[in-house]
N, C-alpha and C positions, 0 to 999 in steps of 0.2 A: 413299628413304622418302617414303610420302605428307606433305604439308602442307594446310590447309584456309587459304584467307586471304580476312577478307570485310572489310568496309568498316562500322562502326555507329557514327553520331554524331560524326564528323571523326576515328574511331579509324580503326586498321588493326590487327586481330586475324589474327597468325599461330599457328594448333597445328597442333603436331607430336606425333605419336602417340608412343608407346614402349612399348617391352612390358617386362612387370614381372617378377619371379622365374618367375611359374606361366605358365598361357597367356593371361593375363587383358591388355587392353592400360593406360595412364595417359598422360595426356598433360602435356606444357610449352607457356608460351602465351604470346607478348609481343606488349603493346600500346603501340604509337607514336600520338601524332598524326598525322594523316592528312600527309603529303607531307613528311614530319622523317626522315628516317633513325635516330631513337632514338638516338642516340650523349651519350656523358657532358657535350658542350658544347652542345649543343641544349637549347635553352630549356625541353622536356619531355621530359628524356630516356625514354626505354622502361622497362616495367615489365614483368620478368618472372616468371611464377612453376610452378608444378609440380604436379601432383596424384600422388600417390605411393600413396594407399590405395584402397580402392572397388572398384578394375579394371573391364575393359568386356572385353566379348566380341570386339569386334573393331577394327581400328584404326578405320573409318569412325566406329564410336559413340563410340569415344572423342574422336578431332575435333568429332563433334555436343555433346558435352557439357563440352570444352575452351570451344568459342566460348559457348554457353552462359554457360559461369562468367565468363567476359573480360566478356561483356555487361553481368552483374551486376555485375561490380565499375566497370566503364565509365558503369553508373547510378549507383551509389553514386556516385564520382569526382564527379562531374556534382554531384548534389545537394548532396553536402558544398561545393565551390565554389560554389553559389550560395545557399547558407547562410552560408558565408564573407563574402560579399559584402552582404549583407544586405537 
């Protein structure tokens, strides 16, 4: 199976396509800091999550729109941390 994996903002965004009940695809997507292996002892472990409704026509769009969503929550992340910080 295809995987899409890009590099934004010291992240590394992996999706993975999947295909859903119909012929529509959805994707899964885990975002590491950049050179962490995401694992439970690592200082940031990995965040994973799922898109289950919507569907996409094919696995390509659904990868476009997996990193997409990682991005946005990759911004968010970001700006809540430096709202944190004050």
């Amino acid at each position: 199976m295809q995987m899409t994996t890009e590099e934004y903002k010291g992240f590394t965004i992996v999706v993975t396509p999947v295909k859903d009940k119909g012929d529509l695809w959805d994707f899964d997507y885990r975002i590491t800091k950049t050179g962490q292996g995401g694992q439970d002892t690592d200082p940031a472990p990995a965040i994973t999550r799922s898109q289950t409704a919507g569907g996409h026509a094919t696995a390509e769009i659904a990868c476009v729109a997996g990193v997409q969503v990682a991005r946005t929550e990759i911004d968010n992340l970001l700006a809540l941390a430096q709202t944190a910080a004050g």
